[in-house]
C-alpha positions as CSV (number, residue, x, y, z in Angstrom):
1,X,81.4,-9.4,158.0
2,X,83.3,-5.9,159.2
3,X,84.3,-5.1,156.3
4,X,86.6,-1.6,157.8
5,X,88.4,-4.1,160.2
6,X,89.7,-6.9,157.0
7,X,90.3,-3.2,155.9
8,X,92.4,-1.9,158.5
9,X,94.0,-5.5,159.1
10,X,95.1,-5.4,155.1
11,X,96.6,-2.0,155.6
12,X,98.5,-2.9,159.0
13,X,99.9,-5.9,157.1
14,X,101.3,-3.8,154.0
15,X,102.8,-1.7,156.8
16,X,104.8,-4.7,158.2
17,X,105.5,-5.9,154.8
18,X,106.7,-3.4,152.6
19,X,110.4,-2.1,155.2
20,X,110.6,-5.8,154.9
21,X,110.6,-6.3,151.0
22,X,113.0,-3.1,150.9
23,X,115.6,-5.5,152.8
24,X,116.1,-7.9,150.1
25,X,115.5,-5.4,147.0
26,X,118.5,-5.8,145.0
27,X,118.9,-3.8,141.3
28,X,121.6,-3.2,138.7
29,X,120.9,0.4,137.2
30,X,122.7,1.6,134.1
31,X,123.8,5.1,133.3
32,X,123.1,7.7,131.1
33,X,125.7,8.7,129.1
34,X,126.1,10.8,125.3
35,X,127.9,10.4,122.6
36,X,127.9,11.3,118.8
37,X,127.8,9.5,115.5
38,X,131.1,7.5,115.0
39,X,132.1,7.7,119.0
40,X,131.5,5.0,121.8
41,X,128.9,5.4,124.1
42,X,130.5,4.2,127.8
43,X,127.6,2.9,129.5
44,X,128.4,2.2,133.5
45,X,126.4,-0.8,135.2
46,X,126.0,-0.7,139.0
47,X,125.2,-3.1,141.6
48,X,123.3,-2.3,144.6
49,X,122.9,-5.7,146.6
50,X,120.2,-6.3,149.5
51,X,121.9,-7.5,153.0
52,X,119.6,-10.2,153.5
53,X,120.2,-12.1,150.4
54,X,123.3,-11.5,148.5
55,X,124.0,-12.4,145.2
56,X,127.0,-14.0,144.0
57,X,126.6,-14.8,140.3
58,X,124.1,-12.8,137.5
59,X,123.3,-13.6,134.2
60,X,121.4,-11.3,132.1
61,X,121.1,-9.7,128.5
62,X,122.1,-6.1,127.2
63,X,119.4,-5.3,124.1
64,X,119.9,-2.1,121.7
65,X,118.9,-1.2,118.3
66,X,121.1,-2.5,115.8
67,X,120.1,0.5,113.3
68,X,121.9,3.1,115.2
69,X,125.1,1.3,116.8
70,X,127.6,-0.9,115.5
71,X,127.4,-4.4,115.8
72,X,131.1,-5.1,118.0
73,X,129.7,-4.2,121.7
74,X,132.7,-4.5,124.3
75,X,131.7,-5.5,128.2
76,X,134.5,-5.4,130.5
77,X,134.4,-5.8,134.3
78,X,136.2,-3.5,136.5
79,X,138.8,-4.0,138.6
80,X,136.9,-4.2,141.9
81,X,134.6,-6.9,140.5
82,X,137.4,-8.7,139.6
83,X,139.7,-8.2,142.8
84,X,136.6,-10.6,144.6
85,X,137.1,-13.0,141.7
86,X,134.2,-12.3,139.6
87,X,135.1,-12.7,135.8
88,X,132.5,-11.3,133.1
89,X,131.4,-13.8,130.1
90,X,129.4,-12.3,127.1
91,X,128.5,-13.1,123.7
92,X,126.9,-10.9,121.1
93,X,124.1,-12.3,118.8
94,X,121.6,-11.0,116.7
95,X,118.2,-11.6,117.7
96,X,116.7,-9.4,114.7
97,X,117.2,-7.0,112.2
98,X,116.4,-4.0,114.8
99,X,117.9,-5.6,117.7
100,X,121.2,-6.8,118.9
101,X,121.7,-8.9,122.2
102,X,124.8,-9.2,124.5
103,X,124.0,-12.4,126.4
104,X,126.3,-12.2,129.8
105,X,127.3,-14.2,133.2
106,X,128.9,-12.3,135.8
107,X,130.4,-15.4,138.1
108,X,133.7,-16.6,140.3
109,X,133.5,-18.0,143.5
110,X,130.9,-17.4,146.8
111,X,132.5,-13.8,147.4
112,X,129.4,-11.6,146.9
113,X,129.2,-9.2,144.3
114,X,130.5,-6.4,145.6
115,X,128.1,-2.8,145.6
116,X,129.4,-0.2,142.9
117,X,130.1,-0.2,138.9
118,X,130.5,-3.8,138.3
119,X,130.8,-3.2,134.3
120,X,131.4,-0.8,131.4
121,X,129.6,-1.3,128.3
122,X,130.7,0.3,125.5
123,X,128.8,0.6,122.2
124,X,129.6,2.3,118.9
125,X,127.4,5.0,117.9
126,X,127.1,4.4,113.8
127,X,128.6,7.2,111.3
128,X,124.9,8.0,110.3
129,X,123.4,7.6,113.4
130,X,120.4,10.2,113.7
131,X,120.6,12.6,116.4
132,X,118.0,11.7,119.1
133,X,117.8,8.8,122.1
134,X,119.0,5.2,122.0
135,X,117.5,3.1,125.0
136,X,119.5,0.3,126.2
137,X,118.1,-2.5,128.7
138,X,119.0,-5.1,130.8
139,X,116.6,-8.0,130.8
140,X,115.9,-11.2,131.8
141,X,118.3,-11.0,134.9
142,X,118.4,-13.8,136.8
143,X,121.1,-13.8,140.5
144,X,122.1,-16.9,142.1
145,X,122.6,-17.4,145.8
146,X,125.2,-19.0,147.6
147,X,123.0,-21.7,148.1
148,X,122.4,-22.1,144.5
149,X,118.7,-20.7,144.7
150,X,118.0,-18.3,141.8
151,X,116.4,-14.7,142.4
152,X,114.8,-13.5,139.3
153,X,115.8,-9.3,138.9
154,X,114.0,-6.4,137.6
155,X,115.4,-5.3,134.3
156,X,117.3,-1.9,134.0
157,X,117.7,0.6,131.2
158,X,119.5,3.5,130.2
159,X,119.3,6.3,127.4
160,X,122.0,7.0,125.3
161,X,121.8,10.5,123.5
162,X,123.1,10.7,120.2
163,X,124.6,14.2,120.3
164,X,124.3,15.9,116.2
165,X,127.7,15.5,114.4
């Protein structure tokens, strides 16, 4: 009927909405790191939590090409993680001939995760490994509440360059 006023009213309600969302957006982020062929590639993995709705167990999968890095990924938890009794649980499998996956659940207690680097995974960069970028990404990440509702996370990713031997 007034077609500038459902207008108007739309925009006024994205206004409201969107400081709101902000409050309970929650990420991990991975970063960028370098390395050459035959070398690991330490890859740091922060948490940023949301103050409305903390977290306090994730479960999520680490994906990277098989063809340049070595199958034997390590993921280890760092100290502060663990000093709020979070332990780290992860298991390599192959999903196919170009892709490896590093299933993991981050867990322990109803401590929230605690903010910062919550993990450091390390990959090897193979012997003849092409010089060039290796993209690494978190996926299907799914956080669980104290409450033991589930929040379903944005996946994260990360380029590894593979410096020329």
């Amino acid at each position: 009927m007034f077609p500038e006023v459902n207008k108007l009213a739309r925009l006024v309600g994205l206004l409201i909405a969107a400081p709101n969302a902000a409050l309970y957006a929650q990420s991990l982020h991975l970063r960028p790191t370098s390395a050459g062929p035959g070398e690991w590639a330490v890859i740091e993995i922060t948490w940023q939590s949301s103050a409305q709705q903390q977290l306090v167990a994730l479960e999520w999968e680490a994906r990277f090409p098989a063809a340049q890095l070595e199958g034997d990924p390590m993921m280890r938890l760092t100290l502060h993680a663990r000093s709020k009794g979070k332990s780290l649980n992860c298991r390599a499998r192959i999903e196919t001939r170009e892709t490896e996956t590093l299933r993991c659940i981050l867990s322990g207690g109803l401590q929230p995760i605690p903010d910062g680097v919550l993990a450091v995974l390390s990959l090897k960069i193979r012997e003849k490994a092409q010089p060039g970028t290796v993209r690494i990404r978190i996926e299907h990440m799914i956080g669980v509440k104290r409450d033991l509702g589930s929040v379903t996370l944005d996946p994260a990713e990360a380029l590894v360059k593979v410096n020329p031997k």
